[in-house]
VMD Tcl script that builds the backbone (N, CA, C; Angstrom):
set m [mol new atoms 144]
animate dup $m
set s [atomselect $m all]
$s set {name element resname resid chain x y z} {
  {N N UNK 1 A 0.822 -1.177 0.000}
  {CA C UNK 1 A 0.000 0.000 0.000}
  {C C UNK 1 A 0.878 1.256 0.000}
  {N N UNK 2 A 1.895 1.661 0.954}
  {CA C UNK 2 A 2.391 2.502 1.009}
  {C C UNK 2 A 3.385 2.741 -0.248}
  {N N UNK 3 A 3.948 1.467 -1.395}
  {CA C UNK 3 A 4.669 1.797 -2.775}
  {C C UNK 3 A 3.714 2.417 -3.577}
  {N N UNK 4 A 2.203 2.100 -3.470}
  {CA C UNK 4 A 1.098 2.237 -4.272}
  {C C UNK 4 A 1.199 4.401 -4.033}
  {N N UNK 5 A 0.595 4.817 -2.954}
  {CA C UNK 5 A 0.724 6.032 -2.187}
  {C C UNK 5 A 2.110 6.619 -3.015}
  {N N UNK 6 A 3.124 6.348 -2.471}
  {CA C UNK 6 A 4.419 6.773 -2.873}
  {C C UNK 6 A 4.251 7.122 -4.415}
  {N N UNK 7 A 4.020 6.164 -5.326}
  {CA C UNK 7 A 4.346 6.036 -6.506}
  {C C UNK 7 A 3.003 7.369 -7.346}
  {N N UNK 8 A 2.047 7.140 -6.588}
  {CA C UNK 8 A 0.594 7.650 -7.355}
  {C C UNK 8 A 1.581 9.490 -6.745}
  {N N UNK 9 A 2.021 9.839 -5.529}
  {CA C UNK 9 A 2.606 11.273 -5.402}
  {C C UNK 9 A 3.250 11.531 -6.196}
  {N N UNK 10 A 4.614 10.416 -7.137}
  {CA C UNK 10 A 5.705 11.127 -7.323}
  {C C UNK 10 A 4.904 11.133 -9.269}
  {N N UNK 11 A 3.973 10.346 -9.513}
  {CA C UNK 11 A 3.384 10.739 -10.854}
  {C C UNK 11 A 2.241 12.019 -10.979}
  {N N UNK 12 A 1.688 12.233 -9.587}
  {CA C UNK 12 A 0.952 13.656 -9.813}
  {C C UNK 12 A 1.885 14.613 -9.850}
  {N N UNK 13 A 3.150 14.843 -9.290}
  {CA C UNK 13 A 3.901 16.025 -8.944}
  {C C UNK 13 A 4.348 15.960 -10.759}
  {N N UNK 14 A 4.617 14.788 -11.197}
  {CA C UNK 14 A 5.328 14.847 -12.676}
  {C C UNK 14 A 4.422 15.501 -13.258}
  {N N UNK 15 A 3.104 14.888 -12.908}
  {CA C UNK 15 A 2.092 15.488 -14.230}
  {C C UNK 15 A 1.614 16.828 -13.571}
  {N N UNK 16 A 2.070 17.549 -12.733}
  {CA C UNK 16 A 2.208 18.898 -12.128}
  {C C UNK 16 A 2.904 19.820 -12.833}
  {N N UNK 17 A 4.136 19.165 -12.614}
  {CA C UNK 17 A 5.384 20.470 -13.417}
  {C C UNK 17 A 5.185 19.960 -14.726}
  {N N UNK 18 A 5.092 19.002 -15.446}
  {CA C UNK 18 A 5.346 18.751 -16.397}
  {C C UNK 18 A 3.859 20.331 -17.788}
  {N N UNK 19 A 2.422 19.719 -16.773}
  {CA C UNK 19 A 1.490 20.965 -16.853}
  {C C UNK 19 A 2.051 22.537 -16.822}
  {N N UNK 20 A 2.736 22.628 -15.834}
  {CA C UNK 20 A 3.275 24.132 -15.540}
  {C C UNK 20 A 4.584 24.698 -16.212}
  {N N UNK 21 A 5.300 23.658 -16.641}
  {CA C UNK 21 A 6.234 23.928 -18.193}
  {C C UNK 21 A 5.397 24.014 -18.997}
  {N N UNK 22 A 4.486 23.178 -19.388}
  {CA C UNK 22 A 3.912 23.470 -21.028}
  {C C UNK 22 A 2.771 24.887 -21.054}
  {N N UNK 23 A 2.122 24.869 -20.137}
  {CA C UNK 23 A 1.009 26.034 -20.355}
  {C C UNK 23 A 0.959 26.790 -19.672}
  {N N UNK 24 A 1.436 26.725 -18.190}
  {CA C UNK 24 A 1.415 26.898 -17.083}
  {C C UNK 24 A 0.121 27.007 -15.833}
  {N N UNK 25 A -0.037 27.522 -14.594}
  {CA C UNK 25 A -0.746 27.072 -13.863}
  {C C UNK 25 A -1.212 28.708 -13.536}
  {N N UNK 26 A -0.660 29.529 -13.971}
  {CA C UNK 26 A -1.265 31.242 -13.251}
  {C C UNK 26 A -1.790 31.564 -14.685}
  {N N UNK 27 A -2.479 32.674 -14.258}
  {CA C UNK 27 A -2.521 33.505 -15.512}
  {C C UNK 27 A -1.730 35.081 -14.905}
  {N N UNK 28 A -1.233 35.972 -16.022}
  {CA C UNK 28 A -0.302 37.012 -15.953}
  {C C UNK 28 A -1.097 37.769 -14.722}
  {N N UNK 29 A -0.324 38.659 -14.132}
  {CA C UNK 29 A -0.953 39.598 -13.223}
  {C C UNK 29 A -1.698 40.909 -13.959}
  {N N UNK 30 A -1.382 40.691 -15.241}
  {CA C UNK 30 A -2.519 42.227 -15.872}
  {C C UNK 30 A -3.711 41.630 -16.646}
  {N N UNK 31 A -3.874 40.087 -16.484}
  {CA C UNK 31 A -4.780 39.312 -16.691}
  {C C UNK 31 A -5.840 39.192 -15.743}
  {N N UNK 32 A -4.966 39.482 -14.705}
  {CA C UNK 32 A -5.542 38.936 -13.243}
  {C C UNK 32 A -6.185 40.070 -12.708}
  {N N UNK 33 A -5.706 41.204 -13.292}
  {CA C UNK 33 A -5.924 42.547 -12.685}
  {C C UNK 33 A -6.890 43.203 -13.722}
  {N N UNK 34 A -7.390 42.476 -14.659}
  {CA C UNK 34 A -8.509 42.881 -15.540}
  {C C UNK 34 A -9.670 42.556 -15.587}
  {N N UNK 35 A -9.454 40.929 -14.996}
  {CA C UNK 35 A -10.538 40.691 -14.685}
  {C C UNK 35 A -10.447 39.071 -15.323}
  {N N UNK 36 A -10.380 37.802 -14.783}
  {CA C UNK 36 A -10.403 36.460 -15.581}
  {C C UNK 36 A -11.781 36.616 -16.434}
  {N N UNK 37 A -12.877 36.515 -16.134}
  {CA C UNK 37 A -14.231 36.511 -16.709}
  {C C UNK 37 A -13.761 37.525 -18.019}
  {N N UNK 38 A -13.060 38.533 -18.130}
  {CA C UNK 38 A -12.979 38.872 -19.647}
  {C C UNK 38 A -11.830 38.174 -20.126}
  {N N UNK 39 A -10.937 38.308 -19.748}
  {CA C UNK 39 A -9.250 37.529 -20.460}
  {C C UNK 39 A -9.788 36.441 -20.696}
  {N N UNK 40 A -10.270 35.426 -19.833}
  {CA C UNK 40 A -10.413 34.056 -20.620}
  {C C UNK 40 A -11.713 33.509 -20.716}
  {N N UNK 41 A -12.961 34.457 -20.740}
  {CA C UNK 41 A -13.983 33.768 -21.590}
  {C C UNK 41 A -14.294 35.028 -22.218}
  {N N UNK 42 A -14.120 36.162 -22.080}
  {CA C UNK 42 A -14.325 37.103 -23.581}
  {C C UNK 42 A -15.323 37.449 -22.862}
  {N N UNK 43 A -16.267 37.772 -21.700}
  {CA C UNK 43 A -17.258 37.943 -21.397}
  {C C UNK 43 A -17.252 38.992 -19.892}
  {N N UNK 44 A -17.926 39.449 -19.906}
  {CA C UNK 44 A -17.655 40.462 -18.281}
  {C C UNK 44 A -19.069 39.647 -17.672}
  {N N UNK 45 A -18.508 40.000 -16.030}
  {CA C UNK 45 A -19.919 39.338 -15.163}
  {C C UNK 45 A -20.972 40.112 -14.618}
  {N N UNK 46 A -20.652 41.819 -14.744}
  {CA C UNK 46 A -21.862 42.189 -14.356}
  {C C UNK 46 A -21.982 43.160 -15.358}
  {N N UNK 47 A -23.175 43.482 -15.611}
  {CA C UNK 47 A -23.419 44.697 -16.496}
  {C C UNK 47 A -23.208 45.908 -15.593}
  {N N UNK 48 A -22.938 46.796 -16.119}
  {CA C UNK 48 A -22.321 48.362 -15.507}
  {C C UNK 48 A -23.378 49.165 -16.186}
}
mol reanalyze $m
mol bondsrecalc $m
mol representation Tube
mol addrep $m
């Protein structure tokens, strides 16, 4: 049980960084500071 545990951590952490090299895991801080709901669906959430 505990090789099973061991083994299933050290393949999420791979498929972790391996995710955060290719696309990564943040989005930019003037992404972040605009608003996600427009940067990544093109859409705003409240009407103004």
């Amino acid at each position: 049980m505990l090789t099973t545990v061991i083994w299933s951590a050290i393949v999420a952490f791979a498929a972790y960084k391996l995710v955060d090299l290719l696309i990564g895991l943040r989005v930019t801080e003037e992404e972040e500071r605009e608003g996600l709901d427009i940067s990544s669906h093109g859409e705003t959430a409240y009407n103004r």
